[in-house]
Structures are given as structure tokens and as C-alpha cells.
C-alpha positions as a Markdown table, in Angstrom:
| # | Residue | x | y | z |
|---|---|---|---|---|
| 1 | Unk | 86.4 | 85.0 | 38.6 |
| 2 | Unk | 83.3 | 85.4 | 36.8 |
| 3 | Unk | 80.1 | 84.9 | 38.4 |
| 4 | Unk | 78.0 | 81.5 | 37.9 |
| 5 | Unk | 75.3 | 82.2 | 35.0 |
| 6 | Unk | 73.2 | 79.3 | 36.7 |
| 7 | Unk | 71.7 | 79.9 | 40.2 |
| 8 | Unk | 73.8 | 79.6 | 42.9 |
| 9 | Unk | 74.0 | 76.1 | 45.1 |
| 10 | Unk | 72.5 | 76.1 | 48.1 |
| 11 | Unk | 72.6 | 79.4 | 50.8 |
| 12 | Unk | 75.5 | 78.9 | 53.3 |
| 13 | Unk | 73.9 | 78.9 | 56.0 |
| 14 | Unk | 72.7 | 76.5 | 58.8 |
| 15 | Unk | 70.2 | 75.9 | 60.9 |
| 16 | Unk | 71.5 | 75.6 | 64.7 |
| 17 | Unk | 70.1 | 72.6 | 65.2 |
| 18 | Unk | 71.2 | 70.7 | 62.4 |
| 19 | Unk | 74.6 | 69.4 | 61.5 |
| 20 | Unk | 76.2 | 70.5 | 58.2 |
| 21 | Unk | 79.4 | 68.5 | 56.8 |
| 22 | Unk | 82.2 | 69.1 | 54.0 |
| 23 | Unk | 84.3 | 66.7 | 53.0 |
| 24 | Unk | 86.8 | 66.6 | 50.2 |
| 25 | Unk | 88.4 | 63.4 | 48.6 |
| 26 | Unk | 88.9 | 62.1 | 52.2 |
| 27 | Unk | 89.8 | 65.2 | 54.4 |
| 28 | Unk | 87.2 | 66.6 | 56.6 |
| 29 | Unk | 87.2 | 70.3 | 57.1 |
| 30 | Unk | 88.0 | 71.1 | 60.7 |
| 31 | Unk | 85.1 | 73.5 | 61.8 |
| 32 | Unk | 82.6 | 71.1 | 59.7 |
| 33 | Unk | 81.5 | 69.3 | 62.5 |
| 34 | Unk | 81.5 | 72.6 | 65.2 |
| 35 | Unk | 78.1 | 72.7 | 66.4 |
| 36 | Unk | 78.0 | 68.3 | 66.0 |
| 37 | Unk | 77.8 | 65.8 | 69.1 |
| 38 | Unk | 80.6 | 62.9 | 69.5 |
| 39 | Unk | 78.3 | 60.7 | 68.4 |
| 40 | Unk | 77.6 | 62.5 | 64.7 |
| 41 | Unk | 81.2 | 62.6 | 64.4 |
| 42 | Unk | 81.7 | 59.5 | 64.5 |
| 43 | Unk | 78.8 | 58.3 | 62.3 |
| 44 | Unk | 79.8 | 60.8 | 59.5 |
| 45 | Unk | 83.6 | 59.4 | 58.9 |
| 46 | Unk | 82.2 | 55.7 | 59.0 |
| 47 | Unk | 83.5 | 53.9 | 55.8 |
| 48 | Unk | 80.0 | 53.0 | 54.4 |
| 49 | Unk | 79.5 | 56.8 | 54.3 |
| 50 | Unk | 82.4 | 57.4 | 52.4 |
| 51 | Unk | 80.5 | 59.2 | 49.9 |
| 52 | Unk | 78.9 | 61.7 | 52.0 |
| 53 | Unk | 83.1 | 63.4 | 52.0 |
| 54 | Unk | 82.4 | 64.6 | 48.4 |
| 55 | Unk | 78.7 | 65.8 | 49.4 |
| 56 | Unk | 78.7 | 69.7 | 49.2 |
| 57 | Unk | 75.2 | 69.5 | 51.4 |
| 58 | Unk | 74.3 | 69.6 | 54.8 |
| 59 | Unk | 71.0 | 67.4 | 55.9 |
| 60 | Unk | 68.1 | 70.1 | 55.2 |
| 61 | Unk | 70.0 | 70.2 | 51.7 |
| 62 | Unk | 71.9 | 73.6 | 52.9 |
| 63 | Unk | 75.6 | 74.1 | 51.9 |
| 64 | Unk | 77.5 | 74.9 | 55.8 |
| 65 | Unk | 79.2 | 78.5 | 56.6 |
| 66 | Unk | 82.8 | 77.7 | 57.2 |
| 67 | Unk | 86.1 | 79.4 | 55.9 |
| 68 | Unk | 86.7 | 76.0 | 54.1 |
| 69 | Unk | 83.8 | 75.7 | 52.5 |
| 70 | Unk | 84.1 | 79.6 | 51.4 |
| 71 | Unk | 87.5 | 78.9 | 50.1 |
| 72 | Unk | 86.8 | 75.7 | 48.2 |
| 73 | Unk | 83.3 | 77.2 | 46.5 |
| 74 | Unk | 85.6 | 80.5 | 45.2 |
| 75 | Unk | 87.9 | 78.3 | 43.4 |
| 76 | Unk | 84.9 | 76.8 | 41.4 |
| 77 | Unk | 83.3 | 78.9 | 39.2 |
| 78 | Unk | 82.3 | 78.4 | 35.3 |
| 79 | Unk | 84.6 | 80.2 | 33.7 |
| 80 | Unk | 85.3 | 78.6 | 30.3 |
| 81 | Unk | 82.3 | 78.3 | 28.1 |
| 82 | Unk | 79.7 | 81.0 | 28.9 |
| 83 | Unk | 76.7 | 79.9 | 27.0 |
| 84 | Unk | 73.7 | 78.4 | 29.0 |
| 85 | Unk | 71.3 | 77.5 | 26.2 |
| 86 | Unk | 71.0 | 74.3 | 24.6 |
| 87 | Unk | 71.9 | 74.6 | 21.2 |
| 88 | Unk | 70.0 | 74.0 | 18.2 |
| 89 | Unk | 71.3 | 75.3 | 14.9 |
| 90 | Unk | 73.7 | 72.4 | 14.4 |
| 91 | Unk | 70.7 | 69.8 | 13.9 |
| 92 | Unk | 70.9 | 70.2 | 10.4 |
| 93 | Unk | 74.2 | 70.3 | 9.6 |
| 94 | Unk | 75.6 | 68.6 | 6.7 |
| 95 | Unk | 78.8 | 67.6 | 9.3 |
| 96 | Unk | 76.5 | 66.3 | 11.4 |
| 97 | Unk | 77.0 | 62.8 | 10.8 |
| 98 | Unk | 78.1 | 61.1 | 14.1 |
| 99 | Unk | 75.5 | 58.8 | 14.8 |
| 100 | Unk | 76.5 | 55.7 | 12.6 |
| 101 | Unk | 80.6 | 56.2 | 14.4 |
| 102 | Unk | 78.6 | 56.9 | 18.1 |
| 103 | Unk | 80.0 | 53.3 | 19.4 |
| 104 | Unk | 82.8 | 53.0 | 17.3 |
| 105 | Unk | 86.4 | 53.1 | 17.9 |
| 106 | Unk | 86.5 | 55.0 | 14.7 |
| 107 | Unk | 84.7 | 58.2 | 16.5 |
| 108 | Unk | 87.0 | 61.7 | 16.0 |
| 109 | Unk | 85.1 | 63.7 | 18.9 |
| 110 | Unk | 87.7 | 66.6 | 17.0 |
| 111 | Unk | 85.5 | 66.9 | 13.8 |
| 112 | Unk | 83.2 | 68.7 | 15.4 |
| 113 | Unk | 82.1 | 71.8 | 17.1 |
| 114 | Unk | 81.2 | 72.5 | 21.0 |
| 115 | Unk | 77.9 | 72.8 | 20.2 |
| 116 | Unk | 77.5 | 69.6 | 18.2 |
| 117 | Unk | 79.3 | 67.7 | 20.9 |
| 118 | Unk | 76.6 | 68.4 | 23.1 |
| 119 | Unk | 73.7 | 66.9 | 20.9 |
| 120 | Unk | 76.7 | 64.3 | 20.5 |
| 121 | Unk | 76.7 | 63.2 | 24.7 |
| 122 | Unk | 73.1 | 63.7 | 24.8 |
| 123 | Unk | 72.6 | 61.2 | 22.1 |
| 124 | Unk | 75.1 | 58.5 | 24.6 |
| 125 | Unk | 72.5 | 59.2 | 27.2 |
| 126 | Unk | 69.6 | 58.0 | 25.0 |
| 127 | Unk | 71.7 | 55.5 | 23.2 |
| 128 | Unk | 72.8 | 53.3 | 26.9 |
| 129 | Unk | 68.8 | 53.8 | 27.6 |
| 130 | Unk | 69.1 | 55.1 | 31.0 |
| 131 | Unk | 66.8 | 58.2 | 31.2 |
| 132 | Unk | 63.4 | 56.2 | 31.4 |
| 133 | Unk | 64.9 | 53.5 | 33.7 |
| 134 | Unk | 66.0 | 56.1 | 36.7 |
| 135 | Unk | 63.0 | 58.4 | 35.5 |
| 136 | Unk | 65.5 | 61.5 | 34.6 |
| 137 | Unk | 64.6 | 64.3 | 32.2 |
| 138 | Unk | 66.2 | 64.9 | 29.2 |
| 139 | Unk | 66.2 | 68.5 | 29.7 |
| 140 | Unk | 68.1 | 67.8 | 33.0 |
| 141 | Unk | 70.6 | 66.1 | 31.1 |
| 142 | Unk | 70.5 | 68.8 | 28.8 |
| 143 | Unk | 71.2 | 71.5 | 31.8 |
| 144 | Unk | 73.8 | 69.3 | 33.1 |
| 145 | Unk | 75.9 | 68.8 | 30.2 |
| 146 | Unk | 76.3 | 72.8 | 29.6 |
| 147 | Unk | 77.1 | 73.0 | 33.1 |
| 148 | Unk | 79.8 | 70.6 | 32.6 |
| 149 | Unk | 81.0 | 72.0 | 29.7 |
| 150 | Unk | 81.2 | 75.8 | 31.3 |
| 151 | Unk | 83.8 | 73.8 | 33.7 |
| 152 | Unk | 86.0 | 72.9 | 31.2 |
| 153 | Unk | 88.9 | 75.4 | 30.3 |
| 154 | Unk | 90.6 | 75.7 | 26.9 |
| 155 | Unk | 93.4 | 73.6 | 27.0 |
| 156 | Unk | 95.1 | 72.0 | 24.0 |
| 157 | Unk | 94.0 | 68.8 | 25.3 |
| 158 | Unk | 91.9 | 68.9 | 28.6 |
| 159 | Unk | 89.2 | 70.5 | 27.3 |
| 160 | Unk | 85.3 | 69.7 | 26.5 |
| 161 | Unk | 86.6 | 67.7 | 23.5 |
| 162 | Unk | 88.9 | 65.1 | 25.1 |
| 163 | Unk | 85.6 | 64.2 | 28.0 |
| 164 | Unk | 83.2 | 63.6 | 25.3 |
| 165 | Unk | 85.8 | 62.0 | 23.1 |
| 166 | Unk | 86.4 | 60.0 | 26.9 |
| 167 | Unk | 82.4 | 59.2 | 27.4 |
| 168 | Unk | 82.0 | 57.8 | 23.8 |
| 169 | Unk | 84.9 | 55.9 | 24.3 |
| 170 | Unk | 83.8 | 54.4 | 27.6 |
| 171 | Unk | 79.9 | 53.5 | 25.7 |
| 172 | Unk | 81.5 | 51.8 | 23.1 |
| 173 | Unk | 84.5 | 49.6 | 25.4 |
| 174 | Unk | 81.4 | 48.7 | 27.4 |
| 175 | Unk | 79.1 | 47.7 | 24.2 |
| 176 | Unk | 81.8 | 45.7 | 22.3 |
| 177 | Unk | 83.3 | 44.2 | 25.7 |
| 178 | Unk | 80.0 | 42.6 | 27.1 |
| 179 | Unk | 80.0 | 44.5 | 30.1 |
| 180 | Unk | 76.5 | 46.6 | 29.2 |
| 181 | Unk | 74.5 | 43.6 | 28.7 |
| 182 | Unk | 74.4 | 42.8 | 32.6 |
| 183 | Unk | 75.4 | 46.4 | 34.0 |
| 184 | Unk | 72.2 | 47.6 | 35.7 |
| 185 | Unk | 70.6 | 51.6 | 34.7 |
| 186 | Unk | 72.4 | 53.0 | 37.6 |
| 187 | Unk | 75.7 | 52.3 | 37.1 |
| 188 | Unk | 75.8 | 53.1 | 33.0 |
| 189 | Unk | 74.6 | 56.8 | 34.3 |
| 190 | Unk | 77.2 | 57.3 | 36.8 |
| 191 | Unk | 79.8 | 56.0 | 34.0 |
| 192 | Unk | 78.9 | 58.3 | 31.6 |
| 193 | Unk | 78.7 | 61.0 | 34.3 |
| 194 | Unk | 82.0 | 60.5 | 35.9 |
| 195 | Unk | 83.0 | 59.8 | 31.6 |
| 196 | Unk | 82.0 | 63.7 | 31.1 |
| 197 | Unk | 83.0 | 64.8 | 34.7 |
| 198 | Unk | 86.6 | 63.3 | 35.5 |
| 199 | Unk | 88.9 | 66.0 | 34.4 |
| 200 | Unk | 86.3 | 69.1 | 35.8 |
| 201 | Unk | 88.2 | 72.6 | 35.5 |
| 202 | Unk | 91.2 | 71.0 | 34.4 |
| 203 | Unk | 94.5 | 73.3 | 34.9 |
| 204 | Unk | 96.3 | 71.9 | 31.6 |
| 205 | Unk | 99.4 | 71.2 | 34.3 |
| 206 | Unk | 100.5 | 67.5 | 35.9 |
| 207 | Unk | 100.2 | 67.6 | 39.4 |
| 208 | Unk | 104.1 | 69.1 | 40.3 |
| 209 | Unk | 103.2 | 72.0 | 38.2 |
| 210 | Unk | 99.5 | 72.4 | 39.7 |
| 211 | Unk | 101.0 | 72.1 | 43.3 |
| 212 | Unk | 103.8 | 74.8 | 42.5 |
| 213 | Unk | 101.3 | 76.9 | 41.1 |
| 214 | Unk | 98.6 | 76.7 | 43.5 |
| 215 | Unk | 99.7 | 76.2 | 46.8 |
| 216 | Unk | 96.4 | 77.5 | 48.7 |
| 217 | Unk | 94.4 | 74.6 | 46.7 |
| 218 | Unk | 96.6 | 71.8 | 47.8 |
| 219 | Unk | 96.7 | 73.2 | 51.0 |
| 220 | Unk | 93.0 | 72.6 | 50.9 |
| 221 | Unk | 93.1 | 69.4 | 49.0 |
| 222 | Unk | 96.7 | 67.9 | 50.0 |
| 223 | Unk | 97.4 | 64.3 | 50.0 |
| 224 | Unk | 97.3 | 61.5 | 47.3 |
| 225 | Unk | 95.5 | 61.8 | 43.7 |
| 226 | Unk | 94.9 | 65.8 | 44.6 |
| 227 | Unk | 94.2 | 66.5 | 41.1 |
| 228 | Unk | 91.5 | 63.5 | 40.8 |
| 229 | Unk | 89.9 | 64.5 | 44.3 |
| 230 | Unk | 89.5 | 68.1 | 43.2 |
| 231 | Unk | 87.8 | 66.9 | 39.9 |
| 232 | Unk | 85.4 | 64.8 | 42.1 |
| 233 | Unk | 85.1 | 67.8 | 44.3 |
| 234 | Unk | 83.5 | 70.0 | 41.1 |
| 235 | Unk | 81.5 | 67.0 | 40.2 |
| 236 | Unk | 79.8 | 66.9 | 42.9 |
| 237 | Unk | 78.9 | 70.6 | 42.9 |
| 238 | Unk | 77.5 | 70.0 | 39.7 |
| 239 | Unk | 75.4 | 67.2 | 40.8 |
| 240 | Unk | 74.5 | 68.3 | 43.8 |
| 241 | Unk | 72.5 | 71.7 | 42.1 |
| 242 | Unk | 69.4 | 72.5 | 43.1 |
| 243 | Unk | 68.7 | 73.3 | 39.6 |
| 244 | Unk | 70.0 | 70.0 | 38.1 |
| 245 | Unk | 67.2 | 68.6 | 40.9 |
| 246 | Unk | 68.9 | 64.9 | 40.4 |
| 247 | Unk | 68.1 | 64.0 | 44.1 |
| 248 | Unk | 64.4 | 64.3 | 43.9 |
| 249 | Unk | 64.6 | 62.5 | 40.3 |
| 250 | Unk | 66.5 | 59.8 | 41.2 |
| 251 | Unk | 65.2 | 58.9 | 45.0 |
| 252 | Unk | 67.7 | 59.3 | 47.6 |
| 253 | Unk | 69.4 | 56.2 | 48.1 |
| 254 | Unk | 69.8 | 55.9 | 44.1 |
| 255 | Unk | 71.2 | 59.3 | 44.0 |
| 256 | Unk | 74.2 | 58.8 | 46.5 |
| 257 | Unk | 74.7 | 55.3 | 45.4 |
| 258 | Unk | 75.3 | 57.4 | 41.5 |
| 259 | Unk | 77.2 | 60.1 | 43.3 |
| 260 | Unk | 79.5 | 57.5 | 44.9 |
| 261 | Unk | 80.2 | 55.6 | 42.2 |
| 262 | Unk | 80.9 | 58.9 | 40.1 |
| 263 | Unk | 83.7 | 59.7 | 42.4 |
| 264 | Unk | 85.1 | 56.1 | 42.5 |
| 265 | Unk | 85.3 | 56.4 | 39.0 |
| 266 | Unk | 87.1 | 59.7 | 38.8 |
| 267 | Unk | 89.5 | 58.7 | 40.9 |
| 268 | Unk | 90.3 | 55.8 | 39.5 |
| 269 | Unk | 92.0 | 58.0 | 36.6 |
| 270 | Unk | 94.9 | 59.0 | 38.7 |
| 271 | Unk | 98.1 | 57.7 | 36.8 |
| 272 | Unk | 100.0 | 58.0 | 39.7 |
| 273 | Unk | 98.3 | 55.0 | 40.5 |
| 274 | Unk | 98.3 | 53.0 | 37.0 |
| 275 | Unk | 100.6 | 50.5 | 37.8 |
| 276 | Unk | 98.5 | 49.1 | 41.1 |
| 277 | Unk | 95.6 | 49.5 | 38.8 |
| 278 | Unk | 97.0 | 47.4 | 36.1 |
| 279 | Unk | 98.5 | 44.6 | 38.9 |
| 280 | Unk | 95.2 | 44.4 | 40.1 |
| 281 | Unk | 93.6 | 43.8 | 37.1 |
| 282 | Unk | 96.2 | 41.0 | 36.2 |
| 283 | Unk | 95.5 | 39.5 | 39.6 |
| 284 | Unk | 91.6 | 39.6 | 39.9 |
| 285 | Unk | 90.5 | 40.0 | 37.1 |
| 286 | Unk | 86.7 | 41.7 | 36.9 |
| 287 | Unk | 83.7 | 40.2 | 38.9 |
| 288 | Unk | 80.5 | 39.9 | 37.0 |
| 289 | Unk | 78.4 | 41.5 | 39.5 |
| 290 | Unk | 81.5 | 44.0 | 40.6 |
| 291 | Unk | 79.9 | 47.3 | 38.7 |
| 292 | Unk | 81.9 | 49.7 | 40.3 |
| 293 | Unk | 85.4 | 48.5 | 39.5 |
| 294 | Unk | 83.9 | 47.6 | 35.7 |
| 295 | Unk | 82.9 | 51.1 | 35.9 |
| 296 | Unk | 86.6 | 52.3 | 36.7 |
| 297 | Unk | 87.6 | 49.8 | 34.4 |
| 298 | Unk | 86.5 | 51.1 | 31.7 |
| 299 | Unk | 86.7 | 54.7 | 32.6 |
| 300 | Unk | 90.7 | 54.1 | 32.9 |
| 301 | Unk | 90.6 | 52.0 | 29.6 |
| 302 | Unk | 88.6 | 55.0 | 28.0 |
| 303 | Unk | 91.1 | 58.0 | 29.6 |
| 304 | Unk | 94.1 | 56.3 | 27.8 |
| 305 | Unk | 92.3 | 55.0 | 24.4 |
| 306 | Unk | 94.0 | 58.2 | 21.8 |
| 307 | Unk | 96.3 | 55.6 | 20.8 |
| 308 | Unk | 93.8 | 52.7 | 20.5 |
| 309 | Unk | 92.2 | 54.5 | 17.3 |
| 310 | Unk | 92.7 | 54.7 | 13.6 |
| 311 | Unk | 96.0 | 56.3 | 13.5 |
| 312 | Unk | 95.3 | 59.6 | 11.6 |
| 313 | Unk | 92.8 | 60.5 | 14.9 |
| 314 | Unk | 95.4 | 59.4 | 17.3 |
| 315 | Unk | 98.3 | 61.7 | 15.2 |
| 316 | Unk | 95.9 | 64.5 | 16.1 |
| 317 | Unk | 95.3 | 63.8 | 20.0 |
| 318 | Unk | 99.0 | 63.1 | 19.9 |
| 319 | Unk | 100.1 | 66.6 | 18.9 |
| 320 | Unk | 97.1 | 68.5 | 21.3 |
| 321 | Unk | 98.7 | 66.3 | 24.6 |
| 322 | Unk | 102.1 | 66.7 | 23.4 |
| 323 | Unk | 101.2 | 70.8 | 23.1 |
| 324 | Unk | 99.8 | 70.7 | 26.8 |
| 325 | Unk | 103.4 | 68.8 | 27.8 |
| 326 | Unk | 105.4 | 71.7 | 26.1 |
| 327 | Unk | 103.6 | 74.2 | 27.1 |
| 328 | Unk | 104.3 | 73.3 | 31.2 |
| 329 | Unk | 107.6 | 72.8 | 29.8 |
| 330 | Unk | 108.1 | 76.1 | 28.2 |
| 331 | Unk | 106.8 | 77.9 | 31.4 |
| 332 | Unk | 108.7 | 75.8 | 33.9 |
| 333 | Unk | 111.9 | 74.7 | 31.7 |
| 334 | Unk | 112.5 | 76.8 | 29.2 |
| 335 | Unk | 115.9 | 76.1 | 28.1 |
| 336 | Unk | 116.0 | 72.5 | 28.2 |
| 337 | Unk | 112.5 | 70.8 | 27.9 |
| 338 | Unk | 111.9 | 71.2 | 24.0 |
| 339 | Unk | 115.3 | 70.7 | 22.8 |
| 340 | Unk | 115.9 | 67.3 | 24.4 |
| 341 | Unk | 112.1 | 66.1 | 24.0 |
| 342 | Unk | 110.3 | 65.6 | 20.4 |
| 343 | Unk | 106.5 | 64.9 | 20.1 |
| 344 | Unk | 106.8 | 61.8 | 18.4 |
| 345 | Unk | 109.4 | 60.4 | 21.2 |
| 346 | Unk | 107.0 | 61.5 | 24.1 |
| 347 | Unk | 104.2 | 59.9 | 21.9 |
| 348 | Unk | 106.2 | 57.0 | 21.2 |
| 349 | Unk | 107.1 | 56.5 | 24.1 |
| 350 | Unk | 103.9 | 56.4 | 26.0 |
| 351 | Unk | 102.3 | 54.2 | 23.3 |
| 352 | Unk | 105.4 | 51.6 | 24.0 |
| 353 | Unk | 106.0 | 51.6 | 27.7 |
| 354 | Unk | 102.6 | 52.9 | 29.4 |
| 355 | Unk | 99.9 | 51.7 | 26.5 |
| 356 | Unk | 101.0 | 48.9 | 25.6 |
| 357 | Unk | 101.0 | 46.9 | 28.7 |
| 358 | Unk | 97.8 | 48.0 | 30.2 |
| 359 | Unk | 95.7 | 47.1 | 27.0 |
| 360 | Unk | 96.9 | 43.9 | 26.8 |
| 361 | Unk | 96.3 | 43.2 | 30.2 |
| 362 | Unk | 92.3 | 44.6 | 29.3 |
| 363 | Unk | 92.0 | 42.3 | 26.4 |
| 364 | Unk | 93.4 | 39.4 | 28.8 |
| 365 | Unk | 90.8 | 40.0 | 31.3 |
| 366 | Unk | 88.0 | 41.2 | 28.8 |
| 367 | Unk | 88.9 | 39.0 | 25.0 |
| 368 | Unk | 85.6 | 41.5 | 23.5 |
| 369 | Unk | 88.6 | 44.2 | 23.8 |
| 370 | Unk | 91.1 | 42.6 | 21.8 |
| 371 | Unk | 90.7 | 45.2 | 19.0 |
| 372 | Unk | 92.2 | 48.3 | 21.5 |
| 373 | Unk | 95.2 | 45.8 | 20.9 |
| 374 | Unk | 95.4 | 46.1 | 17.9 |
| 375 | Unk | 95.1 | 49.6 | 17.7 |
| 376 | Unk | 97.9 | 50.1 | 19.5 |
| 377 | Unk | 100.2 | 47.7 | 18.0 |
| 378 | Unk | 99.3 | 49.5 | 14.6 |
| 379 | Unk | 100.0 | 53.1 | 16.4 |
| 380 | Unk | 103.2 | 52.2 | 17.7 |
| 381 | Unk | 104.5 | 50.7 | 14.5 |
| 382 | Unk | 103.5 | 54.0 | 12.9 |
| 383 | Unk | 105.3 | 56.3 | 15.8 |
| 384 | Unk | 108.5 | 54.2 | 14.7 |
| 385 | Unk | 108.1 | 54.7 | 11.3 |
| 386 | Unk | 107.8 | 58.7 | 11.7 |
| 387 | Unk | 110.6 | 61.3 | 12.0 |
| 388 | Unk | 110.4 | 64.1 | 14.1 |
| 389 | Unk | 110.9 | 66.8 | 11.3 |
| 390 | Unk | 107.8 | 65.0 | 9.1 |
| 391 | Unk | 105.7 | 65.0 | 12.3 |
| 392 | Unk | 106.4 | 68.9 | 12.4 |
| 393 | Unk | 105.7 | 69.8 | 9.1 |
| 394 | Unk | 102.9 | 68.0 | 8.4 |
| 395 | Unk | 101.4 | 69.4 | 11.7 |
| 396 | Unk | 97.4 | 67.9 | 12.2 |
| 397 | Unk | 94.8 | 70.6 | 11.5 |
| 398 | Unk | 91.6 | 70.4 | 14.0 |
| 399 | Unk | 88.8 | 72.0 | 12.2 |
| 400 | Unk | 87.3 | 72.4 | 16.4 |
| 401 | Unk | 89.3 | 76.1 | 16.7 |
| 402 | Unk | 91.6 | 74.0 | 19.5 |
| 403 | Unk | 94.8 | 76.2 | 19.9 |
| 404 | Unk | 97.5 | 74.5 | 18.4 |
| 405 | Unk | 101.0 | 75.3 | 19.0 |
| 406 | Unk | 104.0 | 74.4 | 17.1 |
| 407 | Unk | 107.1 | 74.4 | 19.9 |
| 408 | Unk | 110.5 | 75.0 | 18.4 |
């Protein structure tokens, strides 16, 4: 793996007479709580502390020595993107025209380049007005975004452009639906952050083909929404940075409250989950003053919106997701996958049976989204309308250098 460019978290080391704890998406390493009293144990697993799983640090702000906490940190390194320094050169640039589409459902985040889609989430930042409320720097915001963006791999669909294209999705559901106008600072941050953080290092795989493939992580990680609680896992790392420096910036208490709803969030993406997700949405609707489950709310809506835009940008995120599908498919079932599954069938078939359903059920709950309807109903009609062997020809071509590959 290739050595972190940014200085490194926190020394693992403890002092012996403080208590260090690791947690991970709900399991507790065994030898975290070693040198701890009954009565520590038994305050750290309480449920109101149910953020302090993800944290990475110990009280004194110190990272604990343990064989878990080894393992998990080796398994997390930047390994994608490799420049740390914010980018300027794309300022004037005559492509450079984002900021009248930054809240619209007619954004293509695949237009343009890495670099610009940094000045591109910066601008989210300063557009939801949070920065001067919690009293962050921009040039935090600034470090954090290339740190986030050094986490995400080059996959045909995973990748730095799908979270920004996620993050401007989730400002602009949030503008048109109402839900910003009461939402306090806090909570637009940590949307935005778990927006741009939710699918961290990414392995390009579903979660059958991760878990055959990497059988030391969910040893380490096992149990429900593994994928999900591994992303919140490398979130937090992030986050927790002494160089990022968000704890001292935001005030303890606002800075767990941010990190907690971050991971709430993220997890919140797991389709395995979808269909309680949508139930529960049918059911209960969405509080007024419930900002955490808006936040997820619109997070999920976001994750799944491809097929809620014009059609000739959701034809294009179509054929990167469909390339991610083959590609699993080509390594795990070579002989069968491709020739019994097109990409506008899988596309089609999504947009019917999965999309379909759950926006209907947002714009029944939230009437400001009826327009994701309507995107949808338009996409689908166009998926029925198009034959495989068009679809192939007249393959999309994404100026943004993603790899693109045609499966016969």
C-alpha cells in the first residue's frame, strides 16, 4: 500500500492510565477495553454513546495499540488520487460553468474534471452557508475534500465523480423539498459530509463479491451493512485527523453530535435495507424537527437519483454502473453473466422495480419532490423505448477520462 501523503493520525500508543477504545459499525474490538475497569466498560457500550464505536481516538485524543486497531488502520490508506494541493488552474476555464446547474436536477457532475469537482463541493459548502455558522475554515474544507478524494478508487462508477454528483444531489433535494429552510448549520454539514464520504475506498464489488474477496476484512467488520460500516469506519479516520483539526473547530459536543450523524447517514445507504427504509417512510412519514432521519432521507434519495435526471445524463451513469456490474460479472461468471444480462435490461429494470417505488413514496411524503417523479417516469419510458444493440453502439462518451468498457 502506499504511504499516507498527509501526516499520520494519532501515535498508537497509550498512556497506562487512560482508557483507549475502537469500535467499528457496532463491534468492539476485544483487547480495546484491556487495561479498562467494569465500570468503563459498561459506560462505553451505552446506547447514547453509540457514536464513540466509529471514533478512531482514545480520550487524550491518542489512537490505542491493539492487533485490531493495526489491522483495520493497514487496510486504509489513500491510494487513488495522489495529489494533496488544492487546485487552481481550472478557475478560469471556459468549461467552468457549473454554478448556475449547482442546485439543479439538471447537474452532469461527469462534464468535468477531478480537479474542477473540487472547486465544485467546495462551492456546496459555501452555497448551504454552513462554514461561518460552526466557525470552520475554508482551507479545512479544502484539506478535507482532497483527503476524501485520495480515498476514492477508480471505479467505472464508485469513484470521486458519483459522491460529488451524490452531494449536489442531496443540496438540491433538500433546497427544492423545504427541508433546508428549518434544518439547523449542524446537520446540513454532516449531510454534505456523509454526501462526499458514504462510499469511502469503495471496492467497485456488491457485498458477496467483497466478502469472497476479502475475507480478513469481514472477519474484522462481519455482520449486517459491512460494506456501509467500513465506509463509516474511513470516514471517521478522515474526520477524526489531527490535521483536519475539526474537533477544536467545532467544540466537542458539536463535533460528535456531526460525527454521529455522518455515520447514521452512511449507513442508511445500505440497499440491503431499502425495502424497511421505504416501509418506514410510508408509515411515518418525516418529523419536522427529526434532522437525522431527513438527513438519511435524503442521502438515500440522493444515492439512487441517476435515473431522476434528464435522460441523456442518466444514459451515461447507466452505462458506468452497468460496467462496474459486468465487470464483477466477468471475474466471477464468466460464461454466463453477459450473455443472459443486457445493460439496458439491468437498467431497466432497476428504474421499474427498485426506482420507481421508492420515489414515489418521497414525493408522497415530501410533494416539493414530485419532480424526481417525473424523472423517472420519463427514464423508464425511454429504457422501453431502447434496444440493446442501439444502447451498444451509440455507447456514452465521458469527457472525465472514467474507464469505459464495452462487455461483449
Amino acid at each position: 500500500s502506499v504511504a499516507s501523503p498527509f501526516a499520520p493520525l494519532s501515535p498508537l500508543h497509550l498512556k497506562p492510565e487512560r482508557t483507549g477504545r475502537l469500535f467499528c459499525g457496532g463491534m468492539m474490538a476485544r483487547d480495546s477495553f484491556d487495561d479498562s475497569t467494569p465500570s468503563q466498560r459498561r459506560r462505553a457500550i451505552r446506547p447514547q454513546s453509540w457514536l464513540r464505536k466509529f471514533s478512531l481516538q482514545a480520550e487524550d485524543g491518542a489512537c490505542i495499540k491493539s492487533e485490531a486497531s493495526r489491522t483495520r488502520r493497514s487496510s486504509i490508506r489513500p491510494r487513488h488520487h495522489t495529489s494533496t494541493s488544492w487546485p487552481t488552474s481550472c478557475e478560469g476555464s471556459s468549461s467552468f460553468v457549473w454554478k448556475d446547474q449547482l442546485l439543479s436536477l439538471n447537474f452532469d457532475a461527469l462534464l468535468y474534471s477531478s480537479d474542477e469537482l473540487l472547486h465544485i463541493a467546495l462551492e456546496l459548502f459555501r452555497q448551504l452557508n454552513v462554514l461561518e455558522v460552526l466557525n470552520v475554515n475554508e482551507g479545512t474544507i479544502m484539506t478535507l475534500l482532497l483527503r476524501i478524494r485520495q480515498f476514492m478508487p477508480h471505479n467505472s462508477y464508485h469513484n470521486w465523480h458519483h459522491v460529488v454528483d451524490v452531494a449536489q444531489a442531496a443540496c438540491c433535494f433538500g433546497t427544492i423539498s423545504g427541508i433546508f429552510e428549518t434544518m439547523p448549520a449542524e446537520h446540513k454539514f454532516a449531510l454534505l459530509v456523509a454526501a462526499l464520504c458514504h462510499d469511502l475506498d469503495h471496492p467497485g464489488l456488491n457485498l458477496q463479491g467483497f466478502c469472497d474477496s476479502n475475507e480478513s476484512v469481514v472477519a474484522l467488520f462481519g455482520g449486517s451493512s459491512l460494506l456501509e460500516r467500513r465506509h463509516c469506519f474511513v470516514a471517521t479516520y478522515i474526520l477524526s485527523s489531527q490535521e483536519l483539526d475539526l474537533r477544536s473547530q467545532l467544540g466537542n459536543q458539536t463535533y460528535f453530535d456531526i460525527l454521529d450523524s455522518v455515520n447514521i447517514a452512511i449507513l442508511a445507504t445500505d440497499m440491503e435495507k431499502h425495502a424497511e427504509f421505504q416501509r418506514s417512510i410510508i408509515s411515518s412519514g418525516l418529523a419536522e424537527d427529526d434532522y437525522r432521519r431527513q438527513s438519511c432521507f435524503l442521502l438515500k434519495c440522493a444515492d439512487l437519483s441517476n435515473v431522476t435526471r434528464p435522460h441523456p445524463i442518466a444514459k451515461k451513469w447507466g452505462w458506468l454502473i452497468t460496467d462496474e456490474i459486468f465487470m464483477q460479472g466477468n471475474a466471477e461468471l464468466p460464461r454466463c453473466v453477459n450473455k443472459t444480462l443486457g445493460r439496458v435490461k439491468v437498467i431497466r429494470g432497476f428504474t421499474e422495480f427498485v426506482a420507481q417505488d421508492f420515489f414515489w413514496c418521497c414525493a408522497t411524503a415530501l410533494p416539493g419532490l414530485t419532480p424526481l417523479v417525473d424523472g423517472v417516469k420519463c427514464n423508464l419510458k425511454e429504457w422501453r423505448d431502447t434496444e440493446e444493440e442501439a444502447f451498444e453502439r451509440d455507447a456514452p462518451v465521458c469527457p472525465t477520462g472514467a474507464h469505459l468498457l464495452i462487455v461483449h
